[in-house]
C-alpha positions, 0 to 999 in steps of 0.5 A: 967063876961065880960071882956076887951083885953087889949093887945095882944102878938101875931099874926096870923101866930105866932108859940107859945109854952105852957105857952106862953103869948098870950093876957092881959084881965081884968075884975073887975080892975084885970089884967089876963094874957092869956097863950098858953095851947099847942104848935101851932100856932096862927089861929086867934085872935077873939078880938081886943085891947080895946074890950069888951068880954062875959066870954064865949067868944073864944078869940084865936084859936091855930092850931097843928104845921105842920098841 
């Protein structure tokens, strides 16, 4: 199911911790936050707000903190 960024909370470089919210999506009028699986920091952002997304799509890479 495609789907829309519709805010992002983080920035390349960022440290994240487990739970944290990295981004908001929607797909079918729903509103989904995306959250950080693991400890880490942000590596990259793959989408920008206001861009359209396939459901297999890689929106964030996380690195291990101290790597």
């Amino acid at each position: 199911m495609p789907g829309v960024v519709v805010a992002t909370t983080v920035s390349p470089g960022q440290s994240v911790s487990a739970g944290m919210a990295l981004m908001m999506i929607e797909s079918m009028k729903l509103q989904t936050v995306i959250r950080s699986p693991q400890d880490g920091i942000v590596d990259r952002i793959h989408v920008k707000e206001g861009e359209s997304f396939e459901h297999d799509a890689e929106l964030v890479t996380l690195s291990e903190e101290g790597r």
